[in-house]
C-alpha positions in Angstrom: 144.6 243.5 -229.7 142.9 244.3 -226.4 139.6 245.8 -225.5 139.5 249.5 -226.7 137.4 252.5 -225.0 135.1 254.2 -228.0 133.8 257.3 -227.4 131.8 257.6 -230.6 129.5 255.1 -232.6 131.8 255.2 -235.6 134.7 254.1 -233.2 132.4 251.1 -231.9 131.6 250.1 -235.5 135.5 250.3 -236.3 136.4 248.2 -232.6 133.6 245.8 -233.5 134.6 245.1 -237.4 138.2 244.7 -236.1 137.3 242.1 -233.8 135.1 240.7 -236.1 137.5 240.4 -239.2 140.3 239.4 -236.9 138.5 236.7 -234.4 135.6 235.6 -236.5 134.9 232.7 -238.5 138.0 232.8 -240.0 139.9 233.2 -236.6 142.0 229.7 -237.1 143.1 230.6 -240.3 144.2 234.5 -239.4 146.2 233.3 -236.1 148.7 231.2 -238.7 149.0 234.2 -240.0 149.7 236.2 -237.8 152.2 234.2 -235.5 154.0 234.1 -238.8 153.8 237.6 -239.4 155.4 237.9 -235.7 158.2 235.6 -236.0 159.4 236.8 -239.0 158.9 240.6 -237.5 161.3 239.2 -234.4 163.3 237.3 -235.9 162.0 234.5 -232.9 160.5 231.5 -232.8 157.7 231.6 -230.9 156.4 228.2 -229.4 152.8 227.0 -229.8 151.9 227.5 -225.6 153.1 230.8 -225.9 151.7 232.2 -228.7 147.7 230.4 -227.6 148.2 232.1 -224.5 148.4 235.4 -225.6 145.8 234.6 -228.0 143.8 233.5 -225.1 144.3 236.2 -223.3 143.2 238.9 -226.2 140.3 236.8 -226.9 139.1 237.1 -223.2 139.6 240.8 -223.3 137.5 241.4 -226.5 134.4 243.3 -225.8 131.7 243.9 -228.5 129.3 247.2 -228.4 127.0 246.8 -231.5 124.2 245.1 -231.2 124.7 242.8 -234.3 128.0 241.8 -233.2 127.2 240.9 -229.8 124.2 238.6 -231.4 126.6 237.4 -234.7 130.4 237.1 -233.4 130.2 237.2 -229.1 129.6 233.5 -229.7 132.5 232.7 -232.1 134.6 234.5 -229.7 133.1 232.1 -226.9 133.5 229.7 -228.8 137.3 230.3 -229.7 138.2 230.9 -226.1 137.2 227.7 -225.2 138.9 225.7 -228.3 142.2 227.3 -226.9 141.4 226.6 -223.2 140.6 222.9 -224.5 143.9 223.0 -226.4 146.1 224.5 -223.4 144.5 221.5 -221.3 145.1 218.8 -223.2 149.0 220.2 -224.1 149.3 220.4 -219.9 148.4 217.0 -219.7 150.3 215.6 -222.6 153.3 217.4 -221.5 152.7 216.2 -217.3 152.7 212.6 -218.6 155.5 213.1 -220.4 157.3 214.3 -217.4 155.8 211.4 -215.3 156.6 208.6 -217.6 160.5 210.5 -218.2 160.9 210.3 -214.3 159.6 206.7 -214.2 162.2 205.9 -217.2 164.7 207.6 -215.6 164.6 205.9 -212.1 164.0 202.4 -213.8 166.9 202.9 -216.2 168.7 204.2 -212.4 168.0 200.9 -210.8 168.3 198.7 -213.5 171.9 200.1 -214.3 172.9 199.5 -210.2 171.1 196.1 -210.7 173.6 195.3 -213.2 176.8 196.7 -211.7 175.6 195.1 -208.7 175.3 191.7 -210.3 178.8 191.8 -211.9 180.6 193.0 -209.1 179.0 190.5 -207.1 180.3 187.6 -210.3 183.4 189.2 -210.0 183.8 188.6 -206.0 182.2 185.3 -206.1 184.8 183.9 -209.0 187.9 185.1 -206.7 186.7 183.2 -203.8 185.9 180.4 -205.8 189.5 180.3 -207.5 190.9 180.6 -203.9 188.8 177.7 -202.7 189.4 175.5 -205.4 193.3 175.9 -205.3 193.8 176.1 -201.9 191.6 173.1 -201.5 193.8 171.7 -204.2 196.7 172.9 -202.2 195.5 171.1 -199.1 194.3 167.9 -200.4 197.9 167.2 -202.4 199.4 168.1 -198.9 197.7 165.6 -196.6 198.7 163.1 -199.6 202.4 163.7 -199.5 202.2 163.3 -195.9 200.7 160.2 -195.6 202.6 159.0 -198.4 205.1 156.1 -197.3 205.2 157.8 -193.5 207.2 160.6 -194.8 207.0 162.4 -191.4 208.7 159.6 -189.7 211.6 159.4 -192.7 212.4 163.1 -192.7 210.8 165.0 -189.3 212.1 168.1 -190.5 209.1 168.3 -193.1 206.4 168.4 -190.3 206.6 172.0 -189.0 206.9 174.0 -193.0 204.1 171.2 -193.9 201.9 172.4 -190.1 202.5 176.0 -191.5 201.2 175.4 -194.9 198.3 173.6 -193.7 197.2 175.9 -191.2 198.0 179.1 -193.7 196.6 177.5 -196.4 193.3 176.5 -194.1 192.5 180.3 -193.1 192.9 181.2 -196.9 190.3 178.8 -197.2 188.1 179.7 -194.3 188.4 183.2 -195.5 187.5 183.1 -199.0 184.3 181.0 -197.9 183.3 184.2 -195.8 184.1 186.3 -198.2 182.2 184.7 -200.8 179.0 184.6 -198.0 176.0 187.9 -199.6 176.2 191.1 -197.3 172.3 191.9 -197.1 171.8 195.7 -196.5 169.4 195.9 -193.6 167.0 198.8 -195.4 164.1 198.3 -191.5 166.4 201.3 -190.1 165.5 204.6 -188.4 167.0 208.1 -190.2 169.6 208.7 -188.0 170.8 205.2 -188.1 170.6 205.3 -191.7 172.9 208.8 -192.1 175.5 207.0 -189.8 175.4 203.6 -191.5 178.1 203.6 -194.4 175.9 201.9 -196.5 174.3 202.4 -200.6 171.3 201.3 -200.5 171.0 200.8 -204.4 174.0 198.8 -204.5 173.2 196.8 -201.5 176.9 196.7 -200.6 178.4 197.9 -197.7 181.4 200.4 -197.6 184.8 200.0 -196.2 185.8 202.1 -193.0 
């Protein structure tokens, strides 16, 4: 229903009992109605924003010619426009805090899940070096006693050079897993092009191979 051009009193009376029937006092209960009537004419759903919207609109195209219902129902129409408006509002806001708080959940959940993968890969690095200390320090110590065991060097010379090797290999395996195991900090203070050539992820805080 929109606003109608009479050209007679008896089509003024008609526009004005329309509007009056249809948006009056018992507006709320008539717009059940007719949304109902609507979806089961379509065959559609038709959601709640939707359908106060066009209800909003018709109501702020209404126009009433008679005296009596300009005085009687122009303030129920008032009135109904701004129940809707009031209803719109607070659905906007409802549905923008939604949003808001779905973003915030989103990134949280985001960072928390990196945090975590993070965390374990960093427990997973960490207990490789550690194994390679311990057994290479292991290694080492049993070594240094075998050769200083009853002057085994001076009985049997030949053992010096594979036990020199063995130490010295088995000293960088050591030297290496301790810089291994050392945190790689991701320096975040960096200007944008520094940042798009660094081979960096930020959220992991790890930094890429080459």
């Amino acid at each position: 229903m929109g606003a109608k051009t009479v050209k007679s009193i008896p089509d003024a009376l008609l526009s004005d009992a329309t509007y009056a029937v249809a948006f009056g006092e018992k507006y709320s209960d008539w717009t059940v109605l007719n949304k109902l009537e609507q979806e089961l004419l379509t065959g559609k759903k038709i959601k709640s924003k939707q359908w106060q919207t066009q209800q909003l609109e018709q109501l702020l195209h209404i126009k009433f010619y008679t005296p009596y219902a300009k005085l009687h129902y122009a303030p129920l129409i008032a009135q109904n426009i701004i129940n809707l408006k009031n209803k719109l509002d607070k659905e906007e806001k409802a549905n923008s805090i939604k949003t808001k708080n779905g973003d915030e959940r989103g990134a949280q959940t985001f960072f928390r899940a990196n945090y975590r993968n993070h965390i374990n890969l960093s427990a997973i690095a960490d207990n490789k070096a550690n194994i390679m200390i311990s057994v290479n320090s292991i290694l080492i110590s049993i070594l240094i006693t075998i050769l200083t065991w009853r002057n085994i060097t001076e009985v049997n010379p030949k053992v010096i050079l594979p036990a020199v090797i063995f130490l010295l290999t088995g000293l960088a395996s050591l030297s290496f897993a301790i810089l291994s195991a050392r945190p790689k900090i991701t320096n975040v203070n960096k200007g944008l092009e520094d940042l798009e050539k660094s081979n960096r992820i930020l959220c992991f805080l790890v930094v890429l191979p080459q």
